[in-house]
N, C-alpha and C positions, 0 to 999 in steps of 0.2 A: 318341231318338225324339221328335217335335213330341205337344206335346197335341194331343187328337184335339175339334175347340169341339163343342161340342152347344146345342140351344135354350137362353136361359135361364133357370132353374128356381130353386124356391126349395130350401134344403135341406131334406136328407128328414130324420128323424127320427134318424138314425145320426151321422150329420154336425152336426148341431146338436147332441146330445148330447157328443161329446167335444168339440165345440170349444168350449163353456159348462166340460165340466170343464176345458179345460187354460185357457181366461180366466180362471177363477175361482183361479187360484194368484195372488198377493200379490206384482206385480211393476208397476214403472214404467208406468205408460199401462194399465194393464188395464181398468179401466173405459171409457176410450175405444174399445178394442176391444170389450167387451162390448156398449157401445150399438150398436157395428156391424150386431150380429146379426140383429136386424130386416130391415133393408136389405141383407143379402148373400143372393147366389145361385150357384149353379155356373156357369161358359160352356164348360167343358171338362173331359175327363177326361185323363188323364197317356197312358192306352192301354186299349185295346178291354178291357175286363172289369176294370179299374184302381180301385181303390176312393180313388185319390188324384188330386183336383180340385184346379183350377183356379178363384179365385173373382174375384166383383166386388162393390161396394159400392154401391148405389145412393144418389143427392143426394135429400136433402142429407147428409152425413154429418159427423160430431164425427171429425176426423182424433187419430192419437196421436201423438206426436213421440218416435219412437224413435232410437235412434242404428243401430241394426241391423236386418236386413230377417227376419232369427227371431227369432221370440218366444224370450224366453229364460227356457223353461219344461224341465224334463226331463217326457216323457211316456212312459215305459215301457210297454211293453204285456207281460202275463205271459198264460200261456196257464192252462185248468186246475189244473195240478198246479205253476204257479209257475216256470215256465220260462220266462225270456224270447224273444222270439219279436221281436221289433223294437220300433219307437219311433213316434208321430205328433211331426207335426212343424207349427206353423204360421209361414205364411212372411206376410210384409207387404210392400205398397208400396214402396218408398222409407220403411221405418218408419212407414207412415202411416196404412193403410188395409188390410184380411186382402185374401190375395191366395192364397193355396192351401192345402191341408191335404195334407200327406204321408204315409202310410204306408210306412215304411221297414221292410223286414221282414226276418229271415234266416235265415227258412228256406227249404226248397228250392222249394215253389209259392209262387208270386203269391196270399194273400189276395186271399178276394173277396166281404168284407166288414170291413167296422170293427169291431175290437172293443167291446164292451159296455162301459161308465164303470165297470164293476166289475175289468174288466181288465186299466183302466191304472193306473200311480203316477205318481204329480204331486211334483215337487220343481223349487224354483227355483234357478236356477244365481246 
């Protein structure tokens, strides 16, 4: 399924919150990502009720020079009682510039919302 663009927007409160926690893990180019944050916005959602976007980076921007187009963060999400429930994921440019946040989930509905920065673990691969 194509993302579905929407206007562009800055992020909401949900989406900057995990994507600060999983920058702030202690990996190659992190802080060029994290200067990102300013200047990024959504232009699309993955699918209708999708809490996993599509981003862009507005200029001028401090590019990161990755070798790889994910961050190479592990972001677990746990639910409540400790269960895991899926992963966020964030994907880059060309290594260069945030380009989507994923939620990967596995359970049987489509989440439709981000989990809380409480509910994810961060470890770097």
């Amino acid at each position: 399924m194509a993302p579905v663009p929407v206007e562009p927007r800055p992020l909401n409160s949900s989406e900057r919150a995990v994507l600060e926690r999983i920058l702030a893990a202690d990996f190659a180019d992190a802080p060029a990502l994290r200067s990102q944050l300013e200047r990024t916005e959504v232009v699309a959602v993955w699918a209708p009720g999708s809490v996993s976007v599509d981003l862009r980076v507005r200029e001028p921007v401090r590019c990161a020079a990755m070798a790889s187009e994910l961050v190479p963060v592990d972001a677990h999400v746990l639910d409540r009682s400790g269960e895991y429930v899926g992963e966020l994921l964030v994907w880059t440019d060309e290594g260069a510039t945030l380009a989507a946040l994923e939620y990967a989930w596995v359970t049987d509905d489509m989440p439709t919302v981000l989990p809380t920065v409480d509910e994810v673990r961060i470890s770097t691969r």
